[in-house]
MOPAC internal coordinates of N, CA, C and O (Angstrom, degrees):
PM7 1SCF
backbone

  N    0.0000 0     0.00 0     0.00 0    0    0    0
  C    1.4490 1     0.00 0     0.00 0    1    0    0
  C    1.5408 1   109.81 1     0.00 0    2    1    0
  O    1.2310 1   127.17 1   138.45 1    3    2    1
  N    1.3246 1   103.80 1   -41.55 1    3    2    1
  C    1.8814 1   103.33 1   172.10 1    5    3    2
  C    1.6404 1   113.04 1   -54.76 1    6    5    3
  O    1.2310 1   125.31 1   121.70 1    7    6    5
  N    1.1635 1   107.41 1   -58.30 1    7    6    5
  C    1.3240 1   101.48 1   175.56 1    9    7    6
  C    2.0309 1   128.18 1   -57.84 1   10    9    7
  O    1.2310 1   131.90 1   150.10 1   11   10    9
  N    1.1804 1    94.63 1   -29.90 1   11   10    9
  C    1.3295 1   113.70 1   146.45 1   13   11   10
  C    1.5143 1   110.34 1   -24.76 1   14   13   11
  O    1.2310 1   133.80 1    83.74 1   15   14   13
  N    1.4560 1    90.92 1   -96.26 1   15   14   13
  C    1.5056 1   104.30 1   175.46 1   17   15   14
  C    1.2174 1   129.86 1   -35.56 1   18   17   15
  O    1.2310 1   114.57 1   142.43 1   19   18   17
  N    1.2016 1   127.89 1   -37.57 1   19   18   17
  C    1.5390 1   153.08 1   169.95 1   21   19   18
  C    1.7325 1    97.20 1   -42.96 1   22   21   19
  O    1.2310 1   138.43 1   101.42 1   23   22   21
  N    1.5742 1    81.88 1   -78.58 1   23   22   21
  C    1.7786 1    89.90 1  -166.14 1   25   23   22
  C    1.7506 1   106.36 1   -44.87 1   26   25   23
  O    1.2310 1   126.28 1   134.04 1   27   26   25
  N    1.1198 1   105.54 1   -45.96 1   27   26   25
  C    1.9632 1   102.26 1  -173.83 1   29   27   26
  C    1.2010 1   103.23 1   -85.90 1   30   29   27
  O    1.2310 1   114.43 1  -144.43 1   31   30   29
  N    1.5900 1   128.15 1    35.57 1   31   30   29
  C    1.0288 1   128.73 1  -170.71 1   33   31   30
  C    1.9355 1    98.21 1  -119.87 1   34   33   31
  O    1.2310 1   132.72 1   122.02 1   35   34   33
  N    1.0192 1    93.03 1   -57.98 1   35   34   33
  C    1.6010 1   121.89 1   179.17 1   37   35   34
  C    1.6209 1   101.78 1   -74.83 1   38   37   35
  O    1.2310 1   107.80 1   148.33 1   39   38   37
  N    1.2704 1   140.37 1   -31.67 1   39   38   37
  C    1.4191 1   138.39 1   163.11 1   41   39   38
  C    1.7352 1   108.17 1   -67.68 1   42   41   39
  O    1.2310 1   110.30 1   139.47 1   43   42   41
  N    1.3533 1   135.82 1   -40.53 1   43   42   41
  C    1.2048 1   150.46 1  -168.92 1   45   43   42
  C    1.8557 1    93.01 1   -71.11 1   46   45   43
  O    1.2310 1   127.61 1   125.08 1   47   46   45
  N    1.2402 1   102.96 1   -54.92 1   47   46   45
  C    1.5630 1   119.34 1   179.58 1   49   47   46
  C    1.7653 1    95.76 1   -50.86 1   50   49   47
  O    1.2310 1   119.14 1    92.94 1   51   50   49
  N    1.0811 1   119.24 1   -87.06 1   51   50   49
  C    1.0559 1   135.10 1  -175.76 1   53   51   50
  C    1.6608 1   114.26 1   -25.43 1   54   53   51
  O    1.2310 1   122.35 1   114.93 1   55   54   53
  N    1.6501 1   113.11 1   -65.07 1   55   54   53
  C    1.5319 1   122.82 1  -178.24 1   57   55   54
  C    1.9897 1    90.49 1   -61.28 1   58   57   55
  O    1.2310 1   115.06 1   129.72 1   59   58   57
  N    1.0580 1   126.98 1   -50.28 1   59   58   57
  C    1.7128 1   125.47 1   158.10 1   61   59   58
  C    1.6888 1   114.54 1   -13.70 1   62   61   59
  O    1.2310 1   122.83 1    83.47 1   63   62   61
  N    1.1321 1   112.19 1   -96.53 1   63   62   61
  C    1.4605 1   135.93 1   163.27 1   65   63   62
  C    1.8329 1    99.98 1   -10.94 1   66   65   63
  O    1.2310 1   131.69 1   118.64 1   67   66   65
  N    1.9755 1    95.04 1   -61.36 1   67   66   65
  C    1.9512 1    93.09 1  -166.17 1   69   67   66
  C    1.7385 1   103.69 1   -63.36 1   70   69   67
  O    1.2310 1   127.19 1   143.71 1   71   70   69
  N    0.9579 1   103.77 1   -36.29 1   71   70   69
  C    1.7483 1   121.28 1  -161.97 1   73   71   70
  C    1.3432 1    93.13 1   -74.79 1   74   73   71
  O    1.2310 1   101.23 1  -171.75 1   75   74   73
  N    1.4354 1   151.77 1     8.25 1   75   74   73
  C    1.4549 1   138.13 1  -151.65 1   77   75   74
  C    1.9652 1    77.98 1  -143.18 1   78   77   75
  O    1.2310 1   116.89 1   110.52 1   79   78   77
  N    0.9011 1   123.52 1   -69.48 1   79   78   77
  C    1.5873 1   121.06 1  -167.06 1   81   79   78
  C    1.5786 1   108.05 1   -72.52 1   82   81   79
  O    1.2310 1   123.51 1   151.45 1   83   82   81
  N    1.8363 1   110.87 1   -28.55 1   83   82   81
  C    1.5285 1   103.91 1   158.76 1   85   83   82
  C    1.2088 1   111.83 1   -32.06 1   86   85   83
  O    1.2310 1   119.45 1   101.79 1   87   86   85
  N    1.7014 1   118.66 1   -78.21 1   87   86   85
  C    1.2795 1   154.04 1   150.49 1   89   87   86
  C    1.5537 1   107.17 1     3.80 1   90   89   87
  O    1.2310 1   119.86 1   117.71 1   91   90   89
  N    1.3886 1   117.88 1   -62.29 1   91   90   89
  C    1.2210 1   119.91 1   168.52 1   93   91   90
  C    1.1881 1   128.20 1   -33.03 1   94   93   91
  O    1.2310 1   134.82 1   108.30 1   95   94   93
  N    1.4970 1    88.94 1   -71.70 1   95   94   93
  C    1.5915 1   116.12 1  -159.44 1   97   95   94
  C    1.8444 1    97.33 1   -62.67 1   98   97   95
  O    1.2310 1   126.67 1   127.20 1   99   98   97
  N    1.3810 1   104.78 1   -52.80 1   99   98   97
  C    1.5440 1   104.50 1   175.18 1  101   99   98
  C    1.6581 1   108.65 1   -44.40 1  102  101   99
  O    1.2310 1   117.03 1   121.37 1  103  102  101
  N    1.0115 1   123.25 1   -58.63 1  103  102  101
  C    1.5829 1   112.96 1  -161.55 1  105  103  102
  C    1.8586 1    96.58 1   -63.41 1  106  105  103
  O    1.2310 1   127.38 1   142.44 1  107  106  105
  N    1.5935 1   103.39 1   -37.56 1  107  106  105
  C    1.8128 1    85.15 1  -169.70 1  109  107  106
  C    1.4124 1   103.67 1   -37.03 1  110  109  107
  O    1.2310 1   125.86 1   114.65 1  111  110  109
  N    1.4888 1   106.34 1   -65.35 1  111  110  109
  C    1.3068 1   140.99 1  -151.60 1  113  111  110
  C    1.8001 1    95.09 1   -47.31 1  114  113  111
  O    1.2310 1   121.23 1   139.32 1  115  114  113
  N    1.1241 1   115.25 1   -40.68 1  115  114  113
  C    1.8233 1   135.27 1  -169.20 1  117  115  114
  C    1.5164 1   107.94 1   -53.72 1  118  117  115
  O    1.2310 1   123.81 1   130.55 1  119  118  117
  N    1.6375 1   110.30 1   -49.45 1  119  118  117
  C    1.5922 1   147.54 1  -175.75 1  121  119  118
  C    1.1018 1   113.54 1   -69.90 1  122  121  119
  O    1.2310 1   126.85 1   133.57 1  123  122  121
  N    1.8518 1   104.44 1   -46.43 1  123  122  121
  C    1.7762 1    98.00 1   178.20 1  125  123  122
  C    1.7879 1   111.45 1   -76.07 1  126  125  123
  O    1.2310 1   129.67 1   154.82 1  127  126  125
  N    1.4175 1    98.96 1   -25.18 1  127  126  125
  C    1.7516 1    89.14 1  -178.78 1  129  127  126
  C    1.6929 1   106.05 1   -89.70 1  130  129  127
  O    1.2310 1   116.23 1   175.20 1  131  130  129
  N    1.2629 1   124.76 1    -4.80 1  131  130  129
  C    1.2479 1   104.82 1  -176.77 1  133  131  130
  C    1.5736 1    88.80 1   -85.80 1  134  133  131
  O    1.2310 1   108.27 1   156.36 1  135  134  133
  N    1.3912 1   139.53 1   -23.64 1  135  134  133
  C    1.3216 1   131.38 1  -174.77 1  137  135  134
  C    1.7404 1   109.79 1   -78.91 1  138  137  135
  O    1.2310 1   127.54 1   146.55 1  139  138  137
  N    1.2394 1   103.10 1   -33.45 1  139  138  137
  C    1.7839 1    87.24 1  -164.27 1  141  139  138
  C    2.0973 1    73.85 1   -90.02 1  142  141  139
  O    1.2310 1   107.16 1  -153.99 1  143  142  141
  N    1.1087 1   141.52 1    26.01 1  143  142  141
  C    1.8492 1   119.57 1   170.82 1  145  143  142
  C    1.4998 1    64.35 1  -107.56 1  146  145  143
  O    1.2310 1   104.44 1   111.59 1  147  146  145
  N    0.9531 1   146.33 1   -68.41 1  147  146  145
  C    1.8678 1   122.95 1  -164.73 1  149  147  146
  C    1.5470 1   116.84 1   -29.45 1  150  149  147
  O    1.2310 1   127.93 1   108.82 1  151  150  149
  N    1.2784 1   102.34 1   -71.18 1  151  150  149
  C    1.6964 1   124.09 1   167.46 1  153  151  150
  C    0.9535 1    94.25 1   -26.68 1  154  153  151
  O    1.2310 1   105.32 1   104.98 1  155  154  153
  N    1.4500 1   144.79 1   -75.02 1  155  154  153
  C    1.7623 1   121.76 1  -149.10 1  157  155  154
  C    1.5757 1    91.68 1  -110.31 1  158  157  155
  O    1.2310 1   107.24 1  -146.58 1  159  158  157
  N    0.8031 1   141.38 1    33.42 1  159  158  157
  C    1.7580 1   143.11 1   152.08 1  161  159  158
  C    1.4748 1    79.83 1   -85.09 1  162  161  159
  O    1.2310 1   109.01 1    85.58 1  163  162  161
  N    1.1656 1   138.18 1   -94.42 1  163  162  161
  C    1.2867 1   148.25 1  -171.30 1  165  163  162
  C    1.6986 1   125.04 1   -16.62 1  166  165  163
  O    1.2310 1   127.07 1   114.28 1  167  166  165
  N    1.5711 1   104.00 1   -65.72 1  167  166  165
  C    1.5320 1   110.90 1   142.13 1  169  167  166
  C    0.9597 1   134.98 1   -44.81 1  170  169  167
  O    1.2310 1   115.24 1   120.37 1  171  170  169
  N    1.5144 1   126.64 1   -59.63 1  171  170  169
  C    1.3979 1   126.41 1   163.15 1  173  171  170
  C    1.6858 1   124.58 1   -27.04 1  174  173  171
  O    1.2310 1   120.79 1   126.79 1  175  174  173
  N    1.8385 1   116.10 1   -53.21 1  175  174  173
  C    1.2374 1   121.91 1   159.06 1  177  175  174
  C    1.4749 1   141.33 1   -62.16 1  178  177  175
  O    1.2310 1   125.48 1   141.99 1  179  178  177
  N    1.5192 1   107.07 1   -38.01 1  179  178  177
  C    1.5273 1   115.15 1   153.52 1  181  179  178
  C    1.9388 1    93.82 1   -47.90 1  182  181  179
  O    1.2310 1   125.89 1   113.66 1  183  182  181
  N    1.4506 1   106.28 1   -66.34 1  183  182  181
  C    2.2043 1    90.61 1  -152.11 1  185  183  182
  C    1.3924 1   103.87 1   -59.95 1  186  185  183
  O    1.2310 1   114.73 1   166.41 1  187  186  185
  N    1.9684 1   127.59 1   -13.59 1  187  186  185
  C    1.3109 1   122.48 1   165.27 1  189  187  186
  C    1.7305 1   112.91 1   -66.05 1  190  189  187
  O    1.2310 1   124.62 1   146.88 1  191  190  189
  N    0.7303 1   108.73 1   -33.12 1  191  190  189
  C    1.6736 1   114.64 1  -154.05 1  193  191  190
  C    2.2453 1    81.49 1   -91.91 1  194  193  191
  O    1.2310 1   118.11 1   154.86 1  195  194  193
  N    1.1461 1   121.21 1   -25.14 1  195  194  193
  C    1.5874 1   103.11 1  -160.67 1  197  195  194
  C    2.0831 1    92.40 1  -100.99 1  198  197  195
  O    1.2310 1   133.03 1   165.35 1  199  198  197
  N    1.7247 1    92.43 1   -14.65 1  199  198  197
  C    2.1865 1   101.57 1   167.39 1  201  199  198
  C    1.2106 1   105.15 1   -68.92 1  202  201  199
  O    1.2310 1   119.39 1   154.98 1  203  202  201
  N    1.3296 1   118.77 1   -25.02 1  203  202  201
  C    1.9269 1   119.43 1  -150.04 1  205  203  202
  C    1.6567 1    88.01 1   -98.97 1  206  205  203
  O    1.2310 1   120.40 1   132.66 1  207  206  205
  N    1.2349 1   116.83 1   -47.34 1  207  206  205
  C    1.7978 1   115.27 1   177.34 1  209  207  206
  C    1.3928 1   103.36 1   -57.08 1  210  209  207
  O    1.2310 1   123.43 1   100.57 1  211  210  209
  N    1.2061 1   111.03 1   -79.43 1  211  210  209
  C    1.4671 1   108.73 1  -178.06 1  213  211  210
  C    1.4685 1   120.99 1   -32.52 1  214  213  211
  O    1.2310 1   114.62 1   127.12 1  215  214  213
  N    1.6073 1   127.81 1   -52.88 1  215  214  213
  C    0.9414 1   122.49 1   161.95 1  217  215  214
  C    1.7523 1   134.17 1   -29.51 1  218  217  215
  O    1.2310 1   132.96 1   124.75 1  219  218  217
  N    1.5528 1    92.57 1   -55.25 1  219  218  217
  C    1.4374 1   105.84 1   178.17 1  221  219  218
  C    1.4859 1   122.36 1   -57.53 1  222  221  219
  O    1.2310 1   126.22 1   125.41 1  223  222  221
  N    1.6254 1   105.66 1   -54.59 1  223  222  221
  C    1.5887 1   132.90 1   173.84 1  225  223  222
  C    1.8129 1   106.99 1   -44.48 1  226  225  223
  O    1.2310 1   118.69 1   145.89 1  227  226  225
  N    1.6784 1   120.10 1   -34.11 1  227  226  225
  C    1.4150 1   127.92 1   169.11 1  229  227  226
  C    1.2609 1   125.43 1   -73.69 1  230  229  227
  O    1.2310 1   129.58 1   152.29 1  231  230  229
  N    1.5404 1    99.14 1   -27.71 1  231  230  229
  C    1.4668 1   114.10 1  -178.72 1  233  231  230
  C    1.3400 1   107.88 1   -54.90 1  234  233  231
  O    1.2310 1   130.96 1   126.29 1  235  234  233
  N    1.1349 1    96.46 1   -53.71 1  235  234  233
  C    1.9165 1   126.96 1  -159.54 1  237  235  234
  C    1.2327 1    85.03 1   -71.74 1  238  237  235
  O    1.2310 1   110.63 1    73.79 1  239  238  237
  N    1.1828 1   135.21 1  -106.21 1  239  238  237
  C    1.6618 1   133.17 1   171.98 1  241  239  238
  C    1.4291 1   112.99 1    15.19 1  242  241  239
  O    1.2310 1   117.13 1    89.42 1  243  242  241
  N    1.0648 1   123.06 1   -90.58 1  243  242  241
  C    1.7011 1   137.04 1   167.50 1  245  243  242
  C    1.2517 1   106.30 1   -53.83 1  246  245  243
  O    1.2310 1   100.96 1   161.27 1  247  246  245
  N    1.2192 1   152.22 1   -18.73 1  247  246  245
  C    1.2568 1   133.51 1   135.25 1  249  247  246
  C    1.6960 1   135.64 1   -59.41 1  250  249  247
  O    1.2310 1   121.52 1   129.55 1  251  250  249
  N    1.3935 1   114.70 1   -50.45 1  251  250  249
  C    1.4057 1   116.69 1   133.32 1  253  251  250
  C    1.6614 1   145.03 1   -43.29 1  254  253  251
  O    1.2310 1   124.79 1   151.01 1  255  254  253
  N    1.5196 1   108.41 1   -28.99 1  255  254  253
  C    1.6160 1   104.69 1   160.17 1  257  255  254
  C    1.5256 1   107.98 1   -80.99 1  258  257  255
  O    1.2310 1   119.41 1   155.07 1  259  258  257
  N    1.2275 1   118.72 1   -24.93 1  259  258  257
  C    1.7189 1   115.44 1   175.76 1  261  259  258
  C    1.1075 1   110.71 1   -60.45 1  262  261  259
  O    1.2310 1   115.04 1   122.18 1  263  262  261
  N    1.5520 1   127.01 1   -57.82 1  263  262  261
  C    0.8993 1   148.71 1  -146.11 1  265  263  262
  C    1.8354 1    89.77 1   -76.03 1  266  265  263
  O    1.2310 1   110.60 1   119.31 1  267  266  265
  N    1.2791 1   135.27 1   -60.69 1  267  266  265
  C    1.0350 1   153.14 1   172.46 1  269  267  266
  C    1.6554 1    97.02 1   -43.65 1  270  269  267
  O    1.2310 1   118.41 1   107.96 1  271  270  269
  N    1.1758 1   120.63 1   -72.04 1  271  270  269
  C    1.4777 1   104.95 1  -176.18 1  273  271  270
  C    1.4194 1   127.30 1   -58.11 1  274  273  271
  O    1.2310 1   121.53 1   149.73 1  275  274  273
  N    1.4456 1   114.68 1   -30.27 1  275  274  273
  C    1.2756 1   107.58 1  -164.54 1  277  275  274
  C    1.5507 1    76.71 1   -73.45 1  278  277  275
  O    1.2310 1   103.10 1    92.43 1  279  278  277
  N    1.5249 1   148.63 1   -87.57 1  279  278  277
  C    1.1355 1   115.59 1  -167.09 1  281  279  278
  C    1.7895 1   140.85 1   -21.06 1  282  281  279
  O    1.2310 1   132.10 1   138.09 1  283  282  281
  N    0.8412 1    94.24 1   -41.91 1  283  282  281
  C    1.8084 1    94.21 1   172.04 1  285  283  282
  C    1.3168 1   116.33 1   -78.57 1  286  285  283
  O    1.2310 1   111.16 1   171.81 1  287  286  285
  N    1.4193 1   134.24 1    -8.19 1  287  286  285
  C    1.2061 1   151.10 1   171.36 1  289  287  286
  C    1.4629 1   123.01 1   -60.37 1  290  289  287
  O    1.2310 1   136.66 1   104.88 1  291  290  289
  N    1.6546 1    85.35 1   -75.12 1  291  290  289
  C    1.2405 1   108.81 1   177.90 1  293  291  290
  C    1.6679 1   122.94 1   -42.38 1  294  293  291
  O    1.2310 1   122.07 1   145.68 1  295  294  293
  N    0.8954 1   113.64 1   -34.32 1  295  294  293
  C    1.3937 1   115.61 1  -154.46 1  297  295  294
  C    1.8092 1    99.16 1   -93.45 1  298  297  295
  O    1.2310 1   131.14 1   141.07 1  299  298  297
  N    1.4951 1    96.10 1   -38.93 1  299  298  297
  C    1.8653 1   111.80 1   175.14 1  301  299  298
  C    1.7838 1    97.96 1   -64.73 1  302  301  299
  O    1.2310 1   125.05 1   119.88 1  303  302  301
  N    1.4337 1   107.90 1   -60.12 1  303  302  301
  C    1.7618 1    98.55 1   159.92 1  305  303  302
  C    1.3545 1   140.41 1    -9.24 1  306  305  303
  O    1.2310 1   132.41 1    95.68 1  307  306  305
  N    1.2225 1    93.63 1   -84.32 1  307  306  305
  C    2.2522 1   124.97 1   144.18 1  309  307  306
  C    1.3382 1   107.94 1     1.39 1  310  309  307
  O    1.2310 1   141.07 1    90.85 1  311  310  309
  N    1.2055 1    76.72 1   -89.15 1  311  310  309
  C    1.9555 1    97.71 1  -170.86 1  313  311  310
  C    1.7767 1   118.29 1   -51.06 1  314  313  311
  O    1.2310 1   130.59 1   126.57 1  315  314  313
  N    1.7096 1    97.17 1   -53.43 1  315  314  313
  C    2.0794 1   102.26 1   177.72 1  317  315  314
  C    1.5313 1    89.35 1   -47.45 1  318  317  315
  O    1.2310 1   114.65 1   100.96 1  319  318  317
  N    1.1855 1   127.75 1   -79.04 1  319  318  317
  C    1.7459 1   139.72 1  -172.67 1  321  319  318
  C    1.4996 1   106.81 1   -23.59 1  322  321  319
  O    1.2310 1   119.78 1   126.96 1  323  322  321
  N    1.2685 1   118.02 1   -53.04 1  323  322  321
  C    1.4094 1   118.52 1  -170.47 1  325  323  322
  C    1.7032 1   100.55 1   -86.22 1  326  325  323
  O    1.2310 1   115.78 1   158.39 1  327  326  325
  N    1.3641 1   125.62 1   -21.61 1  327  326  325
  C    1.5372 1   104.46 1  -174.35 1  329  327  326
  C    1.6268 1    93.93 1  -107.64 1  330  329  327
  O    1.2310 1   114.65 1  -165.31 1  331  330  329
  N    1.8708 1   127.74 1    14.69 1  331  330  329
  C    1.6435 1   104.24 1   178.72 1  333  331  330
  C    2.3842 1    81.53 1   -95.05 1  334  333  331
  O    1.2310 1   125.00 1   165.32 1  335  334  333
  N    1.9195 1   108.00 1   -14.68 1  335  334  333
  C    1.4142 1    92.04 1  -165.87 1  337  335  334
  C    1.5751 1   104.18 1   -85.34 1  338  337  335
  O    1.2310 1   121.29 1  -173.65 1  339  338  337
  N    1.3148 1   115.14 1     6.35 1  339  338  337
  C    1.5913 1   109.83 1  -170.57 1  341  339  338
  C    1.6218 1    96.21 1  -104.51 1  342  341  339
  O    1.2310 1   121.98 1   159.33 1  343  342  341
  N    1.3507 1   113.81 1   -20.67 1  343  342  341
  C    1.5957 1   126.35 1   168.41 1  345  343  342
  C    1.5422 1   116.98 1   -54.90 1  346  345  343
  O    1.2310 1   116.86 1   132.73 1  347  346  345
  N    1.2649 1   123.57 1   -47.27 1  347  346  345
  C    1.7819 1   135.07 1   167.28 1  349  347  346
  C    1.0265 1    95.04 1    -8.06 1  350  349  347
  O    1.2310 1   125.36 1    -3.17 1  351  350  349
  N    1.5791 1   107.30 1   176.83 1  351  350  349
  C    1.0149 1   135.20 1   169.13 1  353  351  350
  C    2.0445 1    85.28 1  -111.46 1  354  353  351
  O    1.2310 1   124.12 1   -31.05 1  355  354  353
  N    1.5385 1   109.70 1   148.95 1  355  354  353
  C    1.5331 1   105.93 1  -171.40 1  357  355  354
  C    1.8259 1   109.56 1   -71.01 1  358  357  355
  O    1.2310 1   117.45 1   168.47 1  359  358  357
  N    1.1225 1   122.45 1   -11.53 1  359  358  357
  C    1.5108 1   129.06 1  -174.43 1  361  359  358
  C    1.6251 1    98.27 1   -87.01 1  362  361  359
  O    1.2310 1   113.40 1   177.97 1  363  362  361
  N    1.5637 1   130.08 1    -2.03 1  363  362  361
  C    1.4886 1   130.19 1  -160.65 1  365  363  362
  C    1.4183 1    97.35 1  -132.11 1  366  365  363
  O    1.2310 1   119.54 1   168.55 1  367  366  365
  N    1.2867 1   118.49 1   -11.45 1  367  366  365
  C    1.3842 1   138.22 1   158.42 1  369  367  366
  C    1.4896 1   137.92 1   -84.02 1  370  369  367
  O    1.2310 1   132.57 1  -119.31 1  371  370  369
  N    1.5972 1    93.33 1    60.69 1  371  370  369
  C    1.2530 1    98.07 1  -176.54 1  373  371  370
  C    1.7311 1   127.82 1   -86.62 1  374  373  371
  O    1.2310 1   129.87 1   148.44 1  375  374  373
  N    1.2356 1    98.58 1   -31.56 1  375  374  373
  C    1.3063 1   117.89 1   159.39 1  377  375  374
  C    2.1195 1   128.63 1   -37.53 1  378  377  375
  O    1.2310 1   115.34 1   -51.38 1  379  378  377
  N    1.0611 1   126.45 1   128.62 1  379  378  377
  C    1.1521 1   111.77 1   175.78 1  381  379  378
  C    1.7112 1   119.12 1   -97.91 1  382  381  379
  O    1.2310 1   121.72 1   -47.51 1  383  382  381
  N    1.1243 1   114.31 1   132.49 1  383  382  381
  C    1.3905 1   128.16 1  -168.31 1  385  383  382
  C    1.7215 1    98.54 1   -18.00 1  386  385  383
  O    1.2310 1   118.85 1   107.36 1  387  386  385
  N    1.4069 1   119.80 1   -72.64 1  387  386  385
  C    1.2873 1   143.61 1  -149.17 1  389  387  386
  C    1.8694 1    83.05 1   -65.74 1  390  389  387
  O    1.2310 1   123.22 1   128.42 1  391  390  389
  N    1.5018 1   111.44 1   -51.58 1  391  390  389
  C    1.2128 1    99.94 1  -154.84 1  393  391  390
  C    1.5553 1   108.82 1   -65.14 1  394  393  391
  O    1.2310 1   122.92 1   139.43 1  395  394  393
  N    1.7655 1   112.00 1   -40.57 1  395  394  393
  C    1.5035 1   141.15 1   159.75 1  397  395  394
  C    1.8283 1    88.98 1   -22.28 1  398  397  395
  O    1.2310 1   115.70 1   111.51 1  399  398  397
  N    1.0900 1   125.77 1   -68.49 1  399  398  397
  C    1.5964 1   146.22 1  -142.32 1  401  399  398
  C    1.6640 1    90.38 1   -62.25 1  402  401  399
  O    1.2310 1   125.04 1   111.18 1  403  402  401
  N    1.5188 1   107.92 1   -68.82 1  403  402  401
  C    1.7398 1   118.72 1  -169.25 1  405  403  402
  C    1.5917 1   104.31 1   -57.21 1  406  405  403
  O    1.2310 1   124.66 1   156.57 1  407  406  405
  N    1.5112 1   108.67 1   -23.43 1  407  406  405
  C    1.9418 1    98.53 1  -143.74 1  409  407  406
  C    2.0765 1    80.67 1   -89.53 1  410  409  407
  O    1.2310 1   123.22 1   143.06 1  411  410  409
  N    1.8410 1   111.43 1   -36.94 1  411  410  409
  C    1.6032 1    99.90 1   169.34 1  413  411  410
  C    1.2977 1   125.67 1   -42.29 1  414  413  411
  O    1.2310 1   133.75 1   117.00 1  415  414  413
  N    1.2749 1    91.03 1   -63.00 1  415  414  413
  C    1.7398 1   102.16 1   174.60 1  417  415  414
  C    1.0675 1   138.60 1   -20.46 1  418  417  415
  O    1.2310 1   116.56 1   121.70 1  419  418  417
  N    1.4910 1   124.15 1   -58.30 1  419  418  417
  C    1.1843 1   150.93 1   144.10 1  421  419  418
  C    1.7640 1   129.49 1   -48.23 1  422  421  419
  O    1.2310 1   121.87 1   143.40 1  423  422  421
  N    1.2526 1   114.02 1   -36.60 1  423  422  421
  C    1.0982 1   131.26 1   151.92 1  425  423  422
  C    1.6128 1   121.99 1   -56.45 1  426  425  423
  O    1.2310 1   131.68 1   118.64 1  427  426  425
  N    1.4995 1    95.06 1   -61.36 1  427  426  425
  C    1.6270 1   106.01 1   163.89 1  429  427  426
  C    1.5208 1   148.21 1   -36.35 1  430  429  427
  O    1.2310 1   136.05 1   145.51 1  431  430  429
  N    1.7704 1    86.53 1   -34.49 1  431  430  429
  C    1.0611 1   136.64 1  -172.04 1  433  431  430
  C    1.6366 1   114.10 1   -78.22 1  434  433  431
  O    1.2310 1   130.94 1   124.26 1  435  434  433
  N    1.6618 1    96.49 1   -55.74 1  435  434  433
  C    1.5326 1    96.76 1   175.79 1  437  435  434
  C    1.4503 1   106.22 1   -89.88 1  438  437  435
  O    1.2310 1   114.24 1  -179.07 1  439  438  437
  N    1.4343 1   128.51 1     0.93 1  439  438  437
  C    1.7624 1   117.82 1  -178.24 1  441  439  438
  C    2.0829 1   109.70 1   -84.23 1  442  441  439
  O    1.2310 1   135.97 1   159.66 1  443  442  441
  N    1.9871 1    86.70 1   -20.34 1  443  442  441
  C    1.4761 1    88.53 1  -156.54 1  445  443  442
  C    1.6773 1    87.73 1   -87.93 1  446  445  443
  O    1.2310 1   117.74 1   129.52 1  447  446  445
  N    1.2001 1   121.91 1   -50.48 1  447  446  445
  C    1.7540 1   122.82 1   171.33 1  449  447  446
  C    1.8476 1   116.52 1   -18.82 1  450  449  447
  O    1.2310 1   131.28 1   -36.17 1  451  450  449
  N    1.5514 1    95.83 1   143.83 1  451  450  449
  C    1.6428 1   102.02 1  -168.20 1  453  451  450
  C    1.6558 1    97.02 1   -64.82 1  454  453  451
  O    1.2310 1   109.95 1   165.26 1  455  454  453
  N    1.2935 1   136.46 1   -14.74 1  455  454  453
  C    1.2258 1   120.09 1  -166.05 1  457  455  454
  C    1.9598 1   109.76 1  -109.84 1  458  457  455
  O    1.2310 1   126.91 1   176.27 1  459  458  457
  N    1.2633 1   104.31 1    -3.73 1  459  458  457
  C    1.4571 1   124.65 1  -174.95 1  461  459  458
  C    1.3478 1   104.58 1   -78.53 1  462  461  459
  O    1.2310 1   120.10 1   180.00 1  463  462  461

């Protein structure tokens, strides 16, 4: 019976030993993924933070080419308006140049706008 004991003594030991470096190996293994899920948490926020610039930097852009055209527009606007009202016939010309000039403008104004 002692020897008994022995043998399930030294097997208990043994399944010990596997269950302890299992143990090991699991936690390495635990450490390397909680480090590389850090790593791209980390990345992930840099490529948010470099979407959110870019975003902004386009904003601005396309607000500045708008902004830029409706100036260059306007004025080419102007002019078609004033040479289709000098085109009339003078009885269809009731309008006065200057007034012709303000009422485009404004018109111009709301066709060239993001919501026009």
């Amino acid at each position: 019976q002692f020897s008994a004991l022995r043998a399930r003594l030294a097997v208990l030991e043994k399944e010990n030993e596997i269950a302890i470096e299992e143990k090991v190996e699991w936690q390495q293994e635990r450490a390397c993924l909680l480090h590389q899920s850090a790593v791209y948490r980390r990345q992930f926020e840099e490529l948010q933070e470099e979407r959110k610039a870019q975003e902004e930097k386009l904003a601005f852009e396309r607000e500045t080419l708008r902004a830029l055209a409706t100036e260059e527009l306007l004025p080419i606007a102007a002019d078609f308006a004033e040479e289709t009202v000098d085109r009339e016939e003078p009885e269809q010309n009731q309008v006065s140049a200057v007034e012709a000039k303000n009422l485009k403008t404004d018109e111009d104004r709301s066709l060239l706008s993001p919501s026009g």
